[in-house]
DRENTOR-493573 format. One line per field, with one value per residue (C-alpha): chain; x, y, z. Coordinates in steps of 0.2 Angstrom, whole numbers, plus 5000, padded with zeros to 4 digits. Layout:
ch	[A; ...]
px	[X; ...]
py	[Y; ...]
pz	[Z; ...]
***
This chain:
ch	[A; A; A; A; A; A; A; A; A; A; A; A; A; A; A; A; A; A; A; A; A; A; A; A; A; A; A; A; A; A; A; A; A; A; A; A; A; A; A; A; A; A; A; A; A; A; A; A; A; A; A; A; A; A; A; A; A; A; A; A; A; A; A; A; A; A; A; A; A; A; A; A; A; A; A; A; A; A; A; A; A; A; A; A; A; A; A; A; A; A; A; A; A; A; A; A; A; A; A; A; A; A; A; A; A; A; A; A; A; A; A; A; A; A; A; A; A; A; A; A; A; A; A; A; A; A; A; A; A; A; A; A; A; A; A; A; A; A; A; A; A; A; A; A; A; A; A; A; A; A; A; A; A; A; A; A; A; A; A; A; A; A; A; A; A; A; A; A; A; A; A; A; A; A; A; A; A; A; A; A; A; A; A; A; A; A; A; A; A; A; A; A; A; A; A; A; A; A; A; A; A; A; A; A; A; A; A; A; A; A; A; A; A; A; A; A; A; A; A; A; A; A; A; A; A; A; A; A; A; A; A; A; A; A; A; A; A; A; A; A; A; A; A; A; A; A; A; A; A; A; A; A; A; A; A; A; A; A; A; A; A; A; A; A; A; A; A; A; A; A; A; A; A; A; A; A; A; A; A; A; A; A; A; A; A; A; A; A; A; A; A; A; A; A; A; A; A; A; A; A; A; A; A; A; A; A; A; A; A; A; A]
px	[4911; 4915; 4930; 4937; 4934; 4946; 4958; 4960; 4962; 4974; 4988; 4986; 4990; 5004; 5012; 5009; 5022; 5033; 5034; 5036; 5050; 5059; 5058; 5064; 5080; 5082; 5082; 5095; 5106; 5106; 5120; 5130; 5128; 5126; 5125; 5105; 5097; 5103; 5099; 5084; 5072; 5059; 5062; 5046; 5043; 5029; 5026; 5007; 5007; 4997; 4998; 4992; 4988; 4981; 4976; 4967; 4960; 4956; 4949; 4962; 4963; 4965; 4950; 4952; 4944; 4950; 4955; 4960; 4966; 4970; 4976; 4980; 4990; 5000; 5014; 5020; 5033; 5032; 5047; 5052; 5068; 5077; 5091; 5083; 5065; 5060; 5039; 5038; 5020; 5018; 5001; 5001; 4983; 4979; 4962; 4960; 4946; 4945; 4934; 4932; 4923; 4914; 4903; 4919; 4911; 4924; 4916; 4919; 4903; 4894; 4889; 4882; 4896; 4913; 4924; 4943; 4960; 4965; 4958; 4969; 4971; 4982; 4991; 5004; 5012; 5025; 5034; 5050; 5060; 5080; 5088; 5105; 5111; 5098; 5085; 5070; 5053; 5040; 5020; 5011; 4997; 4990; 4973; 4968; 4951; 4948; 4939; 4922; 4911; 4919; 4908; 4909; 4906; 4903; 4905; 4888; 4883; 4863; 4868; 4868; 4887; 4887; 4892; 4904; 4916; 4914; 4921; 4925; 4917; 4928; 4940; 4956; 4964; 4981; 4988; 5004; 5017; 5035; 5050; 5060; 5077; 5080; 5095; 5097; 5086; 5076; 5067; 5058; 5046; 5040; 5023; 5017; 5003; 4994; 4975; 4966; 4950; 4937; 4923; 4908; 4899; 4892; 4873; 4872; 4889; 4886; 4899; 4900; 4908; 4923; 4923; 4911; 4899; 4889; 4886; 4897; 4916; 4928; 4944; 4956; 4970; 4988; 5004; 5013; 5028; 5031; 5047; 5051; 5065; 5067; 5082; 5089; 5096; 5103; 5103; 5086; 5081; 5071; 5064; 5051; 5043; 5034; 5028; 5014; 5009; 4996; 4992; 4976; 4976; 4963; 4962; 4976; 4995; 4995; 4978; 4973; 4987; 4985; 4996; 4998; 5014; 5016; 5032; 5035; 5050; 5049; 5061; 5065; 5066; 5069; 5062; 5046; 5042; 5046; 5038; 5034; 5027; 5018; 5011; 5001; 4998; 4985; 4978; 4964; 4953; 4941; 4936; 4942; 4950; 4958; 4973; 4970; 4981; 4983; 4996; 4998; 5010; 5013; 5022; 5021; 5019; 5028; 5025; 5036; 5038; 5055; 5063; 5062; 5068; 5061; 5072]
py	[4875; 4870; 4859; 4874; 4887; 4874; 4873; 4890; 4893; 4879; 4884; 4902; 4898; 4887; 4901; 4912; 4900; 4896; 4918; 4920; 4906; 4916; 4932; 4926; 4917; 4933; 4944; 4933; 4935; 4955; 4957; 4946; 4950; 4970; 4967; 4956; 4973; 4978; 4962; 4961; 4963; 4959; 4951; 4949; 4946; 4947; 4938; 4944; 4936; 4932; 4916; 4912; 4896; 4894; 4878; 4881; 4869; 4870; 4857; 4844; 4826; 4822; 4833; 4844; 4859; 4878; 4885; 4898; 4900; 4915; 4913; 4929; 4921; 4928; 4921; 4931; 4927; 4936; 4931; 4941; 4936; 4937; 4929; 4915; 4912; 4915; 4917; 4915; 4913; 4912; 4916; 4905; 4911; 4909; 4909; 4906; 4903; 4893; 4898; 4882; 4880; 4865; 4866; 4869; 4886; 4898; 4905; 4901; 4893; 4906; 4895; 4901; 4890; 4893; 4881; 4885; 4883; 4885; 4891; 4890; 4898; 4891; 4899; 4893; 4902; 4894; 4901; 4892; 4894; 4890; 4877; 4866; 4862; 4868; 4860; 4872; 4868; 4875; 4879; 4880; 4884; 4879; 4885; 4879; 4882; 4888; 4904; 4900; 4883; 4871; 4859; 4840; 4843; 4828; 4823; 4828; 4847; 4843; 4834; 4846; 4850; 4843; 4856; 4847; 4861; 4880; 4893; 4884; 4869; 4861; 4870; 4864; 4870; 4862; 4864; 4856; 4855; 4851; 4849; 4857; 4853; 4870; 4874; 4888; 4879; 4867; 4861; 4846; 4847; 4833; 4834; 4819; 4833; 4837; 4842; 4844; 4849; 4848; 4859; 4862; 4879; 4879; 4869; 4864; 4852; 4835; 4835; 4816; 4819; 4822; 4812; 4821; 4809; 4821; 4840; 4852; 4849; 4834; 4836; 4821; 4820; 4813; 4815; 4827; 4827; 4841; 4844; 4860; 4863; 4877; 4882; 4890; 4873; 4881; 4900; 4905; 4889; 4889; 4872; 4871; 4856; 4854; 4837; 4834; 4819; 4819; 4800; 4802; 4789; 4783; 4777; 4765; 4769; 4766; 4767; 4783; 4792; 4811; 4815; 4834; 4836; 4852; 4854; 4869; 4871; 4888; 4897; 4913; 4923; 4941; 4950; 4949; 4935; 4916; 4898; 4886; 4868; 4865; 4848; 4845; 4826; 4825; 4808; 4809; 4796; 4802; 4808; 4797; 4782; 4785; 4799; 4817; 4826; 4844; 4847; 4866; 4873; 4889; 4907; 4917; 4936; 4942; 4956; 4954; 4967; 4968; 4959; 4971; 4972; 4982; 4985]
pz	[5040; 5058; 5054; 5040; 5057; 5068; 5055; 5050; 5070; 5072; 5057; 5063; 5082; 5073; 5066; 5081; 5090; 5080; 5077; 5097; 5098; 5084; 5090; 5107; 5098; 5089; 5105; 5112; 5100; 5099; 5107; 5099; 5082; 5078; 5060; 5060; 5059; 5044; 5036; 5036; 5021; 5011; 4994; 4982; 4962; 4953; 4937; 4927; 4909; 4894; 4886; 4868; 4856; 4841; 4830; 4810; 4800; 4782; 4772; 4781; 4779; 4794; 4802; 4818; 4824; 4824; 4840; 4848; 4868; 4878; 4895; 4909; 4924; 4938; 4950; 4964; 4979; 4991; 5006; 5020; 5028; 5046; 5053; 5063; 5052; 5035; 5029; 5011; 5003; 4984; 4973; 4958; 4945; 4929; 4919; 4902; 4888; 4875; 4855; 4844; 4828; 4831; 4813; 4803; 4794; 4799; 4814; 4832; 4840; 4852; 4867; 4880; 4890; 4893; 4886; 4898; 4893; 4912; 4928; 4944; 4961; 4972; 4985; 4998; 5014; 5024; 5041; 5042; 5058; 5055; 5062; 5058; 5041; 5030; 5042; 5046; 5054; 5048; 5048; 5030; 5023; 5004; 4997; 4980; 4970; 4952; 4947; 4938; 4933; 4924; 4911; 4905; 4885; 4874; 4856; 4851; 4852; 4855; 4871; 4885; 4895; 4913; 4926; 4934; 4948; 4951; 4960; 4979; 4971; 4976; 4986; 4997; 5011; 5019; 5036; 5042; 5054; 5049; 5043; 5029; 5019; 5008; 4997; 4984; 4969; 4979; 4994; 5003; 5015; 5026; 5038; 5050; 5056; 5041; 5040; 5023; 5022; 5007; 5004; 4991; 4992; 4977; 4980; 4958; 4962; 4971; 4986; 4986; 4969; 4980; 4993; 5006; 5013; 5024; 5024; 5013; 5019; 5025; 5035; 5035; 5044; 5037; 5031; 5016; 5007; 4994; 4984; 4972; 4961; 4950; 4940; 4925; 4918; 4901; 4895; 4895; 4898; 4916; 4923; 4934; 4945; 4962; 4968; 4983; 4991; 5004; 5015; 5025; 5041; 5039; 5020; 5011; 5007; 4988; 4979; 4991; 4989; 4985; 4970; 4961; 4950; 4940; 4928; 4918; 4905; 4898; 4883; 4884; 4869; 4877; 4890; 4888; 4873; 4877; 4873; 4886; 4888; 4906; 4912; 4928; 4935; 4946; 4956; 4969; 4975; 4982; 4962; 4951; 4951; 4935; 4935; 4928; 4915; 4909; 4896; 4889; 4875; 4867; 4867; 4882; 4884; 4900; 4909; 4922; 4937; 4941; 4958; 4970; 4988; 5004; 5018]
***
């Protein structure tokens, strides 16, 4: 808990001065431009929807098991933007659950676990300070943990599911010092002083199942890339992706490399009803050797708040 204190104290003192040199730039340039005031606002969406799949089988051939997955999840970006520095933090959620009818008699198994379609928290703020050409330097912040205990089930229902992550169990937190690329659909961003820290606070997971060799957190220190894109490639057609890359020093280039790749296409049908198909790549060491997939597919209920700015 130490080493999460010193980060959390280091990324705030980071923004602190990259806000003091900003507002100092912007003083100076008071005079010189009457019109800065004026423009300054915030800009902030929020996204809540529900997500719904369904798979029924009858007598089939080919065997399978009837499902059914209902998932709530939220996006919010929140930005607030002056003339010489913009802080822009985004809340990605989603938690789902999952009913199967493992014994094939037309009634979903009661267990007293919770099988998940999705459980995500993962939350980013970045203060970007303007420079030259689309260049920005900048101090960010990512979190990411899921909601509730996730299990290991196996192909026979006497044997017993295997807790294997709760809530903070683990968790992740991200501090880096930077630089930034950003245009009007996408952005890169490029760290050489990058801390990530791993914790378990939950005392039923085994934190070496994460790569913590002593007490109940790790911080490594390293380098992160990230890139995002995110446009409407066709009508109602909206492509999303966003690729992270964490080095630690002290471990090798290519096999410990820190992967997480999250791609979204989504159709819109109207306002509030569209399909989607979402896939997230994930590759981390320190758990498994092997790289982790989650692919998700289905219609989409969006209850969508409408853009909105604050001036």
């Amino acid at each position: 808990m130490r080493d999460v204190k010193i980060l959390l104290a280091l990324a705030m003192m980071l923004l602190l001065v990259c806000g003091t040199k900003a507002n100092n730039a912007a003083d100076s340039k008071k005079k010189a431009d009457t019109v800065v005031a004026k423009s300054n606002c915030w800009k902030t969406s929020s996204s809540p929807t529900v997500r719904f799949s369904q798979y029924y089988y009858d007598n089939w051939a080919k065997d399978g098991y009837t499902q059914v997955a209902l998932t709530l999840g939220y996006i919010g970006t929140f930005t607030y933007t002056k003339p010489n520095y913009v802080w822009d933090s985004r809340i990605d959620l989603a938690f789902g659950f999952l009913k199967i009818d493992m014994n094939d008699d037309k009634i979903f198994d009661d267990s007293q676990y919770l099988r998940k379609s999705d459980d995500k928290m993962d939350i980013t703020s970045t203060f970007s300070l303007k420079m030259k050409h689309n260049w920005n330097c900048n101090a960010s912040v990512n979190f990411k943990s899921q909601f509730y205990d996730s299990y290991k089930f196996y192909a026979d229902p006497m044997q017993e599911p295997t807790l294997i992550s709760s809530l903070f169990a683990p968790a992740y937190l991200l501090t880096s010092l930077g630089f930034e690329y950003k245009k009007e659909y996408w952005n890169a961003s490029f760290s050489f002083i990058t801390g990530k820290n791993t914790f378990v606070l939950d005392e039923r997971i085994n934190p070496s199942d994460y790569g913590i060799s002593e007490g109940n957190s790790y911080m490594g220190w390293g380098s992160y890339m990230r890139f995002y894109f995110k446009k409407d490639l066709f009508t109602n057609v909206n492509f999303y992706t966003r690729v992270e890359f964490f080095w630690e020093y002290q471990k090798e280039l290519m096999t410990q490399t820190d992967v997480n790749w999250e791609t979204t296409l989504e159709f819109k049908v109207n306002n509030w009803l569209s399909a989607f198909a979402s896939l997230n790549l994930v590759y981390d060491a320190d758990y498994s050797l092997k790289r982790q997939l989650y692919q998700l597919s289905g219609i989409q209920l969006n209850l969508d708040w409408h853009k909105r700015k604050k001036k």
